[in-house]
N, C-alpha and C positions, 0 to 999 in steps of 0.2 A: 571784647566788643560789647559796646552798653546794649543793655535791651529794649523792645522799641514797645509800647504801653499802648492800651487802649484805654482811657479815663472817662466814666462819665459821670454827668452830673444833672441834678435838675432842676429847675425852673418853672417860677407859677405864670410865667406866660411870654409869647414868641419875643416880645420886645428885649424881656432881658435877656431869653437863652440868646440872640443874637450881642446884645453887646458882649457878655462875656465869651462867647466864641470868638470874636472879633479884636477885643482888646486881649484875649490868649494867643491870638495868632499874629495882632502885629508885634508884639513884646515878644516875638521867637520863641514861646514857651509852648507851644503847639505847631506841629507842620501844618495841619489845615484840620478840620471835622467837619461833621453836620447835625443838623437839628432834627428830630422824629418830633411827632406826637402832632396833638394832647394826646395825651394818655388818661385815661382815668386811672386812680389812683386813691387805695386806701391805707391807712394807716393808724398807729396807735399815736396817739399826741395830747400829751397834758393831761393825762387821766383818764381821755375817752377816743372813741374812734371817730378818725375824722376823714375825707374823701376829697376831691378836689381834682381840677384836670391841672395836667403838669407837662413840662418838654422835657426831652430829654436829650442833652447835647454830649456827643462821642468826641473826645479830641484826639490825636493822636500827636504822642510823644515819649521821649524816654526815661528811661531809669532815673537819669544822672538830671534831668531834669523835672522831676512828677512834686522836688518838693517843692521846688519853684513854681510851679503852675500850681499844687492845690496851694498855696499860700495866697498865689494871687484870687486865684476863684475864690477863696474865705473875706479877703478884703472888697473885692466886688460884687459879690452876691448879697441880696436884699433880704436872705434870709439868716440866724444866727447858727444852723446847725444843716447848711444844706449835705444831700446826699454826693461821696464823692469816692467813686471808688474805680479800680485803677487793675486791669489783666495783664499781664503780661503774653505778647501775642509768642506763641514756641515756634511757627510756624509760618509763610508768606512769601511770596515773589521777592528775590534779591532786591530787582529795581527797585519795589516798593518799600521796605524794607533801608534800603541805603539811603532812600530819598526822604525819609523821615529822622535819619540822623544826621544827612546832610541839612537839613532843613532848620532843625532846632538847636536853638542856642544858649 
């Protein structure tokens, strides 16, 4: 049985972490997520450090589909190197659990 993924990713502001939640979830390459933040946010970039508020959108999906969705999140996201990284959940309510592989496609 495939495995069921929590993926996030992130976004320099609500408008786009909303489109690509959205256009992940009707292209069946996500059962559903949600968006947190802003977040403040530091990091190293282009030689110096740089800070910035940020979303960050959790999607849920599987194995068998994680290359599918971060390919699509690379071709929709505004940025060239966004953050995109992907748990695999060991543990969770059946329902929940069945309803995310019945879900994605």
């Amino acid at each position: 049985m495939t495995a069921v993924l929590h993926v996030s990713v992130t976004a320099g502001s609500l408008e786009v972490a909303r489109r690509l939640l959205t256009s992940a979830v009707r292209a069946r390459l996500a059962a559903g997520g949600r968006i947190g933040g802003p977040y403040e946010s530091v990091f190293w970039h282009e030689g110096t450090v740089g800070a910035a508020d940020e979303w960050t959108i959790l999607l849920i999906t599987t194995e068998e589909r994680f290359a599918a969705l971060r390919d699509h999140l690379l071709a929709e996201h505004e940025w060239d190197n966004p953050e995109i990284a992907a748990v695999v959940l060991d543990h969770g309510s059946e329902p929940y659990l069945r309803w995310a592989r019945d879900t994605v496609h």
